[in-house]
C-alpha positions, -999 to +999 in steps of 0.1 A: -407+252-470-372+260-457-361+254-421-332+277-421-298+270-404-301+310-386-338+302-372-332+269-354-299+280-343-307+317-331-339+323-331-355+297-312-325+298-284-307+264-288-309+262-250-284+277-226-268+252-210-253+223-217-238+194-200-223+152-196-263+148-196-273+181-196-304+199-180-322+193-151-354+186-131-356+198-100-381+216-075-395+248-076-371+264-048-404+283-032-421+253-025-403+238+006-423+208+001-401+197-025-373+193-001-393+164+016-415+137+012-447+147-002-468+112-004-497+136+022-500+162+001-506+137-026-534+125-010-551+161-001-578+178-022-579+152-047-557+130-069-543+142-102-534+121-131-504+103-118-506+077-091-493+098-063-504+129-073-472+148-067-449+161-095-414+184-092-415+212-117-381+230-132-369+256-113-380+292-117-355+314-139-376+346-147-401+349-120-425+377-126-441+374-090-427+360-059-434+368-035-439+403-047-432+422-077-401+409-096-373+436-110-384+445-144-418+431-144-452+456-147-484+450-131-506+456-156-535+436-143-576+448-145-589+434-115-593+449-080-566+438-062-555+444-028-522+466-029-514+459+008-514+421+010-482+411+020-462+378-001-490+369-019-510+389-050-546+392-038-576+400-063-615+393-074-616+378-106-654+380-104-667+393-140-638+374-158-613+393-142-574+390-143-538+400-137-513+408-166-476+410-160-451+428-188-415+430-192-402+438-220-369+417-239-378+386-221-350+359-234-344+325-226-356+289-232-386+280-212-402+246-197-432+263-185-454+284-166-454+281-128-481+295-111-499+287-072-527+302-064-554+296-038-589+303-045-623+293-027-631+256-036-662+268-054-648+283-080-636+249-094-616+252-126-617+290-135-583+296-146-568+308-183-535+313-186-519+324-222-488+350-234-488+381-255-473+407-271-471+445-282-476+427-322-505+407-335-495+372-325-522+357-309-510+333-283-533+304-274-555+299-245-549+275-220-578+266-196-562+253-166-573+216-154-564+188-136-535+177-156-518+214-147-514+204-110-480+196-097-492+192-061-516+203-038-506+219+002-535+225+019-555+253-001-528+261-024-524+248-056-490+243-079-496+246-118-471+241-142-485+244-177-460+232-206-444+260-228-453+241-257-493+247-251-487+288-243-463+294-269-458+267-298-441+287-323-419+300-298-421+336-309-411+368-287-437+377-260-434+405-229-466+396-206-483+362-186-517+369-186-541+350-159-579+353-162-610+336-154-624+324-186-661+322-163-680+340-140-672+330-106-677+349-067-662+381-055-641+364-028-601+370-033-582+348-051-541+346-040-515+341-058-478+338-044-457+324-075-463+336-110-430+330-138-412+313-165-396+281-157-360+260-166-369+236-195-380+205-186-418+192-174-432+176-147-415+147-131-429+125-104-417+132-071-394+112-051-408+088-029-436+087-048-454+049-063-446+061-102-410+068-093-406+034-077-421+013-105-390+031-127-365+014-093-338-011-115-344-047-113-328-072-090-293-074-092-291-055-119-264-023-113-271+010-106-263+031-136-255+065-127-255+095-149-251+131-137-272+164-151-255+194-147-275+224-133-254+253-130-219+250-148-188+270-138-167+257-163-172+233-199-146+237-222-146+271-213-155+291-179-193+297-184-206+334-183-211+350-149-181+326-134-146+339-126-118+320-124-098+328-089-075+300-083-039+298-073-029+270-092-004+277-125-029+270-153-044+273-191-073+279-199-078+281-237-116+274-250-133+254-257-104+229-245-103+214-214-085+238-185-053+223-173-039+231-143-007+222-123-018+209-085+017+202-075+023+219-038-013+216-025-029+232-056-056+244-067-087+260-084-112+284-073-144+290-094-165+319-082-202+332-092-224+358-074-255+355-068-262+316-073-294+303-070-316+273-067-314+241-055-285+217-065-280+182-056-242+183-056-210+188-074-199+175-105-166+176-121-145+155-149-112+153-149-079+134-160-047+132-143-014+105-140-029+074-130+004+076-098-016+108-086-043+086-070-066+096-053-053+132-045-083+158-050-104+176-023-133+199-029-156+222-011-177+251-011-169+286+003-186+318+008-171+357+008-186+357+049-170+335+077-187+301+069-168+269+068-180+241+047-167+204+052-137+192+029-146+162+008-116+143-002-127+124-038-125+089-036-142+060-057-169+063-034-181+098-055-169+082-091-204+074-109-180+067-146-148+064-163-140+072-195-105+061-206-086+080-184-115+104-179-131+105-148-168+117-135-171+129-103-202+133-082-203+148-048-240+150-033-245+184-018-259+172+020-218+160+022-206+202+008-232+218+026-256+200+048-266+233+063-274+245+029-257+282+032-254+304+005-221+304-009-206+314-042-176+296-050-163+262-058-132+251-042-109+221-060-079+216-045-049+187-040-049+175-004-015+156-006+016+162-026+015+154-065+041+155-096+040+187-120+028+168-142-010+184-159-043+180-147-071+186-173-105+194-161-137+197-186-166+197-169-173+217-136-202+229-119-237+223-100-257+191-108-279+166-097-274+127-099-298+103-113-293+068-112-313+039-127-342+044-100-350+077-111-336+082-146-373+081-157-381+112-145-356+131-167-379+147-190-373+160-230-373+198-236-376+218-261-344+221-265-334+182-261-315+192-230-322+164-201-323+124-215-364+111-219-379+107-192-384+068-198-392+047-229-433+052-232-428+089-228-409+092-261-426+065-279-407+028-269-410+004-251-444-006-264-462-039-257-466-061-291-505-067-297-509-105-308-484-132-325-452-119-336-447-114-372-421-141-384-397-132-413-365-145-430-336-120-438-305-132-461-275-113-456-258-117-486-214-120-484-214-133-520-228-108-535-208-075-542-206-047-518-191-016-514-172+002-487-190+029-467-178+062-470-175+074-433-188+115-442-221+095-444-225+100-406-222+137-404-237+166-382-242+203-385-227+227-360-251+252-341-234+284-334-255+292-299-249+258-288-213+248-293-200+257-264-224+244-238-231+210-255-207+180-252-231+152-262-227+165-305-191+146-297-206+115-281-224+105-316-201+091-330-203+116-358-174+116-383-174+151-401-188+187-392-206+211-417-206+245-414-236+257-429-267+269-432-285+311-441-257+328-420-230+314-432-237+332-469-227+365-454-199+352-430-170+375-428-138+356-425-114+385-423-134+401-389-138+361-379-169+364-365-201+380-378-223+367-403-259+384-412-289+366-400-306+373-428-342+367-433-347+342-403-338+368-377-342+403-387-313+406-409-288+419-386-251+415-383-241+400-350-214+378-336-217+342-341-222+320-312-217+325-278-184+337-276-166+373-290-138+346-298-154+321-319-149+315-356-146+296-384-110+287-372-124+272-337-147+253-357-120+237-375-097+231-345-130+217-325-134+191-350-097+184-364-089+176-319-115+151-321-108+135-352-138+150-373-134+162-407-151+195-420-169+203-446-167+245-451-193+268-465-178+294-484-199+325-496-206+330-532-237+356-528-213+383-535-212+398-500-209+396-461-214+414-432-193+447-429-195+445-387-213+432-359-243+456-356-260+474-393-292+463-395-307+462-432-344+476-422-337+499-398-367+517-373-352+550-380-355+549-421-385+528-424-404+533-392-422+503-374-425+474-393-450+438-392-427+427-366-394+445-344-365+427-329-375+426-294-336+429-280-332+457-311-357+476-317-344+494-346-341+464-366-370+452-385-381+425-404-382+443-436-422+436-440-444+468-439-475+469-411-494+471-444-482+437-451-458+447-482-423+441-484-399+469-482-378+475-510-340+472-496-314+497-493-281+492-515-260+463-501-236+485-482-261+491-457-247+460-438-222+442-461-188+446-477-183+429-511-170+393-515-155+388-546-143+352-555-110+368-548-122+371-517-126+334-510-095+322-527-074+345-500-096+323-473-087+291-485-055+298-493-051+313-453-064+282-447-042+261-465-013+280-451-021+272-415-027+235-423+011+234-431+017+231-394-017+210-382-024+193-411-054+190-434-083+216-420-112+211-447-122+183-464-152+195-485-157+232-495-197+236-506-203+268-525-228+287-504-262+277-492-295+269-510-289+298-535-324+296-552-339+308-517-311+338-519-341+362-531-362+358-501-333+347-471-309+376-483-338+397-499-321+426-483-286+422-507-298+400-538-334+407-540-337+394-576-342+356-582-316+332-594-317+321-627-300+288-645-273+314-658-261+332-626-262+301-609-235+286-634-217+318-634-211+323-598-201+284-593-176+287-619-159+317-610-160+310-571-154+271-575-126+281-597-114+304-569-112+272-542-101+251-565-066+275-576-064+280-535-068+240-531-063+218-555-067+189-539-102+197-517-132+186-524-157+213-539-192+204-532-227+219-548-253+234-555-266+230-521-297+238-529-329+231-504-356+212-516-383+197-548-388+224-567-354+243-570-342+205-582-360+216-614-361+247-613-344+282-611-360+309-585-363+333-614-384+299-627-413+298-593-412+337-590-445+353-596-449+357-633-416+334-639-442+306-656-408+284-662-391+307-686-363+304-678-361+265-677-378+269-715-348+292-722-323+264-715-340+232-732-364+230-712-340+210-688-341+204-652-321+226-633-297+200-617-294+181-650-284+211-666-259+227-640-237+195-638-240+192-679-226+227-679-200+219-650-183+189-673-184+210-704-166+236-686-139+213-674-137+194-708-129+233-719-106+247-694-087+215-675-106+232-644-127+214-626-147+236-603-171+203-590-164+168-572-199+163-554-235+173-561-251+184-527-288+186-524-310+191-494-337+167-481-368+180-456-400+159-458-425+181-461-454+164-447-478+181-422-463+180-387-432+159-394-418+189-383-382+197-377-353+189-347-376+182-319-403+195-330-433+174-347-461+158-342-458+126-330-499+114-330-502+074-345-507+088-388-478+117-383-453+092-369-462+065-391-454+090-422-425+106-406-410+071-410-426+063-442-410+099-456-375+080-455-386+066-492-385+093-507-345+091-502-346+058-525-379+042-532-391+046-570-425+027-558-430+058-531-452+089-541-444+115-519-477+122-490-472+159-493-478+189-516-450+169-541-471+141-541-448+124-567-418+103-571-391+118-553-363+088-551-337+111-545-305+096-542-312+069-571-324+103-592-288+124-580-269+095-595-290+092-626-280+133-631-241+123-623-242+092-646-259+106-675-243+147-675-207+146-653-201+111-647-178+107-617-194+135-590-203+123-559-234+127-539-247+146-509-270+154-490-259+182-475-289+186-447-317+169-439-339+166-409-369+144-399-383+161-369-391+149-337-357+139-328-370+134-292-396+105-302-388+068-318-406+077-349-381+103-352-350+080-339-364+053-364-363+073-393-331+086-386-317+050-385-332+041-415-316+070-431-279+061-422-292+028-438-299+040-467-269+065-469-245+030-467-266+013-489-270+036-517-231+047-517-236+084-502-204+101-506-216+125-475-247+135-453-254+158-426-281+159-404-293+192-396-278+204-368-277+174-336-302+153-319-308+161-285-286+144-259-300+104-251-333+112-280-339+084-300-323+100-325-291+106-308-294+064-302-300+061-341-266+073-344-248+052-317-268+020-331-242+026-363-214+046-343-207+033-309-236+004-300-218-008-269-204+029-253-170+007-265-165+015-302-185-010-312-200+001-347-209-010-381-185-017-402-168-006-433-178-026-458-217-026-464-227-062-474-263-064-493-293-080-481-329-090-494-357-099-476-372-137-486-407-122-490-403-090-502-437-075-485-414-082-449-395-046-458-427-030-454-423-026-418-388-038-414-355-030-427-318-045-420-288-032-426-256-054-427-216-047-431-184-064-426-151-060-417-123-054-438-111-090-429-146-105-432-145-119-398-170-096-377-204-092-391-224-062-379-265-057-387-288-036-378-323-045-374-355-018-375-388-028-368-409-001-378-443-013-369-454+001-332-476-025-320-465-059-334-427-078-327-408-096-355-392-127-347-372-127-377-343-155-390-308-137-401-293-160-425-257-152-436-250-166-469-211-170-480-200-149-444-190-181-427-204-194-393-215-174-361-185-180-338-199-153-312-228-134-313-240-106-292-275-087-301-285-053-282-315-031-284-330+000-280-365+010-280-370+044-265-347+035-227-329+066-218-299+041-207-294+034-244-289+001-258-287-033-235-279-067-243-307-092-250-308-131-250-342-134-271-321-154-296-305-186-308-274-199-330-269-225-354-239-219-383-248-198-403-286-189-389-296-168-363-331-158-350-340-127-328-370-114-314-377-074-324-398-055-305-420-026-321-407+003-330-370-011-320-332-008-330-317-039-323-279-044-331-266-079-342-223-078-330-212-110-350-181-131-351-176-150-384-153-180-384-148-191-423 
């Protein structure tokens, strides 16, 4: 069961914008009631679930009716409808009529359905809403009820229904179809809104009683955070915006643009055709601290309009980062008469030095603040923060007595220090340029992996095959002509992360940006068609049988292992001047899946042999361009291909070819093989064994996705065993021992003593809920405690998940570098059956006089109020404990604790992170 790199980062759309927050939730724009205070209309025709009744939906981004017919959209309806009704659709859905709207390519990354309507009272709860599509998907049916309603004016009706009910699987579709699933009268039913909305979900209203039970606390500071809407420029001047200003400048992706202001300058951003509702302007920028405050900003329009000039003061600064700034300016200050307009004006209104100014982050956003940062709901694509801590899981009340338990953190005991690749990401080619929060982890290296990156031509610099996850086409990588592997590199070396590099040993990449290996025109209509493509196929018959490939050359060049020794040693060259650019070369990507991912090239399966053969010739290749890199494999994806070759699981392959070679587990084998080689030659072609990790459970799912009922959670979390537990038998179809990294090291010890170990992806699924966050802490855990040389979770949590907090809890706790440290110190539990549903995690500093733990309780309805002894460490001179349990705001100090030498107690909450910041005097 393989979640491929290609289909989470292509396929499913990793979300199209990106942001200091990213995403948003605001009104539908044709719903004027959204621009007010709705507590009346809350009260009208019935209360839905919330208290007030009265939800904002995400704005509309393909509407298919509004008002009338959208561009591009077919009616395609079957009841009688009334063709001269004016704003509104207007049918009789008597006899289980309904109204069907096609359009064909639809693409983006949807929230939801929006739909108002207004039908007799008596019809009561008629409605079925689902998608479809030319193929034979069946999309599910969705009978519309209460908890659809966003608000109620008068006889009309909102609906919003979630994009995860209509189209789970997120597969291509080209028509909303609305019917009455019951008989009900003849009398017209209206309909003035039909279409596809931003991501996000309902969110209480402002004003209403849900919104101010979220309000902060007395005294407590407003914590401001800003969610970009509409950007005009991140790291790069977004698509659709042109850059007019008069300023001299440089603007070189994905950096920040720098621009000199000296003589009144300044920096026009212009976009046509902007829509929606915006709360205001954001922008982050640096500039010498002696400019002070020097900036002015306003909107403008190509007609005669004049817009007030806001001069930025502290009064519009919601944070500072170093000498980064954040810069909000509400829009009833830029344009209280709400005009259109379609530029952004940024401009010095006094005299400054030549010195640079350096801008990353411009465009249209909305502020939220501690009173309404529980409304920001999770996507689909992890765009917006949670919307508060129940919603994703946290903040739950402990049923009875806390659990007491003793914890001894044990300084005399030996330790080891942490290998920092331990807290690495994946890159995602569609979202690299519109995310910042990947760089806000904390993460310390990058891989560039995953199905593509087996056919990724260095020498064109940026196409890659999609292979079997998308159609198998060549395309361009990313979002941007101008990306490649070397913007990677750059991306990662500016912000101090090292990279670990893919390099291709399948033999060959794509030959340009556009063959297709199943093409329409030679093998006619196929089980499924690219809907933006329609000549390429998915290689699968309508009869159901695979297609037998056309030689290689159909979309690919060969790629000899000469081929990869002239890329390294390009790379190599240019490190001369930039120093080092990869850290860890890993020789291709989960080769024992090569027969079905990249059918279309190497249809035959991989056997022990070729497997050998191709790492020693390409390894050998790296290692003669690079002698002193680090050469990582086998990279292979999951259980079975640990044991076993593809030739081995392919039908008929009854484990001959295991048989053939001692009847010896794959891995074993390879790195036995690997060491005789270098015992041979003097070459050694392998320093670290990489394996892949996906629990493969029923709904743990992947990314965001996954179930998150009470059993699916509670395994999800319970799957992190199968990293190190010997006691654990696997709950899936392995339903064995895994204990992965103890059985990687047992391979190294016992056949090439010396190899480090990897693991290379890995992914636990719903990244957006604490049973995903928690089992993403545990694994960093585990990583320091078992001595990983490297790890990369597959590809980045979504900004403020759980998840994302897992990683700050070990890489930056306090938003101030505070992390855990580099030295991991062991720790035992004084009754061992306390680890069941808790773990800790302790390390040191290199001087021994900081302390840092970190606490998971893993139970969701009972607290721990647990005593942290620190043997041999020295006494607590300072201690500072913070915790997390599903706030969007991240981790905050708590007091629930007490001192006393060497002994500390603290209060865990269920399903928790709690951090333990410690100051050691000897």
């Amino acid at each position: 069961m393989r979640r491929s790199g290609w289909n989470v980062g292509f396929r499913h759309g990793r979300r199209a914008r990106a942001a200091l927050l990213a995403g948003v939730s605001l009104c539908v724009p044709l719903l004027e009631s959204c621009k007010q205070n709705t507590s009346e209309a809350a009260t009208s025709q019935g209360a839905p679930s919330s208290p007030s009744g009265v939800y904002n939906i995400p704005p509309l981004t393909e509407p298919a009716w509004a008002g009338g017919l959208q561009a591009g959209w077919k009616d395609e309806g079957w009841s009688e409808r009334d063709p001269k009704h004016q704003g509104s659709a207007k049918m009789r859905m008597a006899n289980l009529g309904g109204f069907m709207l096609q359009k064909k390519g639809i693409q983006g990354d949807f929230g939801g359905l929006a739909l108002r309507y207004k039908a007799p009272s008596s019809f009561g709860d008629f409605l079925e809403v689902r998608l479809d599509s030319e193929g034979e998907t069946l999309f599910p049916r969705v009978r519309v009820d209460n908890s659809h309603v966003a608000r109620r004016e008068g006889e009309w009706v909102q609906l919003f229904i979630p994009f995860e009910k209509l189209n789970p699987d997120k597969v291509p579709f080209s028509r909303i179809v609305i019917r009455a699933y019951k008989k009900v009268g003849n009398d017209w039913v209206e309909m003035d809104q039909v279409g596809l909305t931003a991501p996000g979900g309902m969110t209480p209203a402002d004003g209403t009683a849900f919104v101010q039970q979220q309000s902060q606390q007395p005294g407590e500071a407003a914590r401001a955070v800003v969610e970009p809407v509409e950007l005009a420029y991140d790291n790069g001047l977004q698509p659709g915006w042109e850059d007019r200003g008069w300023s001299e400048r440089e603007l070189k992706g994905p950096t920040p643009a720098r621009l000199r202001m000296a003589n009144l300058g300044g920096w026009i951003l212009h976009k046509k055709g902007l829509g929606g509702e915006y709360g205001g302007v954001a922008l982050r920028y640096r500039a010498p601290s002696g400019f002070g405050d020097f900036l002015e900003l306003r909107l403008d329009t190509e007609g005669e309009v004049l817009f007030p000039r806001v001069k930025l003061s502290d009064t519009y600064v919601t944070a500072r980062e170093g000498d980064w700034t954040q810069v909000f300016v509400p829009m009833e200050q830029l344009n209280p008469d709400k005009h259109a307009f379609t530029q952004i004006v940024l401009r010095a209104h006094k005299k400054v030095d030549a010195e640079w100014v350096e801008l990353n982050q411009v465009g249209l956003a909305r502020l939220v603040t501690s009173a309404n940062v529980g409304t920001i709901p999770v996507t689909a694509g992890g765009q917006p923060g949670p919307p508060d801590a129940s919603a994703v899981g946290g903040g739950r009340v402990a049923l009875g007595d806390a659990k007491t338990s003793k914890v001894v953190v044990d300084c005399t005991q030996p330790g080891h220090p942490i290998s920092p690749l331990i807290y690495g990401i994946a890159f995602n080619n569609l979202r690299e340029l519109k995310d910042n929060h990947q760089w806000e982890l904390g993460a310390t290296a990058r891989r560039w992996g995953g199905n593509p990156t087996s056919r990724y031509n260095w020498k064109l610099g940026n196409v890659w095959n999609t292979a079997n996850d998308y159609f198998f086409r060549n395309i361009v990588l990313g979002t941007s002509p101008q990306y490649t592997y070397d913007s990677f590199l750059q991306a990662n070396q500016q912000r101090g992360l090292q990279s670990a590099l893919t390099v291709p040993m399948l033999g060959w990449v794509a030959k340009d940006s556009s063959s297709v290996s199943f093409p329409k025109s030679l093998f006619g209509a196929q089980q499924k068609m690219d809907p933006d493509v329609t000549e390429a196929g998915n290689g699968i018959a309508l009869s159901g049988e695979g297609l037998t490939p056309l030689p290689p050359a159909q979309t690919s060049v060969e790629a000899p292992p000469a081929f990869i020794h002239e890329w390294v040693r390009s790379i190599r060259e240019k490190d001369k001047t930039r120093g080092r650019g990869v850290q860890m070369y890993i020789l291709d990507n989960e080769p024992m899946l090569w027969n079905t991912t990249h059918r279309d090239v190497h249809p035959e399966p991989v056997t022990y042999d070729e497997l050998l053969e191709r790492t020693i010739a390409y390894g050998t290749a790296v290692r003669q361009a690079d002698p002193e890199g680090l050469i990582a494999g086998p990279a292979e994806w999951g259980w079975t291909n640990y044991f076993n070759s593809a030739a081995d699981m392919a039908p008929g392959g009854n484990k001959k070819d295991r048989k053939a070679h001692g009847n010896t587990p794959l891995i074993a084998w390879y790195l036995k093989k690997l060491a005789e080689h270098e015992k041979q030659t003097g070459t050694r072609v392998l320093d670290v064994l990489d394996l892949h990790f996906y629990p493969q459970g029923d709904g743990i799912g992947f990314e965001e996705r996954g179930a998150t009922d009470p059993d699916t959670s509670a395994r999800r979390i319970r799957s992190t065993r199968a990293l190190w537990d010997p006691k654990y038998k696997d709950e899936s179809w392995i339903d064995d021992s895994v204990e992965l990294i103890p059985r990687m090291k047992r391979w190294v010890a016992e056949n090439y003593p010396g190899r480090g170990v990897s693991i290379g992806e890995y992914n636990f699924g719903a990244t957006g809920h604490m049973s995903g966050g928690l089992a993403q802490a545990e694994a960093l855990g585990r990583f320091a405690e078992y001595n990983l040389t490297s790890a990369f979770l597959f590809t980045y949590p979504p900004n403020r998940s759980p998840a994302f907090w897992a990683f700050r809890a070990f890489r930056n706790f306090d938003g101030k570098g505070g992390r855990f440290q580099d030295n991991y110190v062991p720790s035992r539990f004084e009754k061992g059956a306390d680890s069941q549903g808790m773990s800790l995690f302790a390390s040191r500093s290199g001087d021994g006089k900081r302390v840092v733990a970190i606490a998971l309780n893993l139970e969701p309805d009972a607290a721990r109020s647990t005593q942290v002894e620190l043997k041999g460490c020295g006494n607590v001179s300072n201690a500072r404990v913070l915790g997390y349990a599903g706030e969007p705001s991240g981790f905050a100090e708590r007091k629930s604790f007490f001192q006393a030498g060497s002994s500390l107690q603290v209060l865990l909450p269920p399903w928790s992170i709690t951090v333990l910041d410690l100051t050691v005097a000897q």
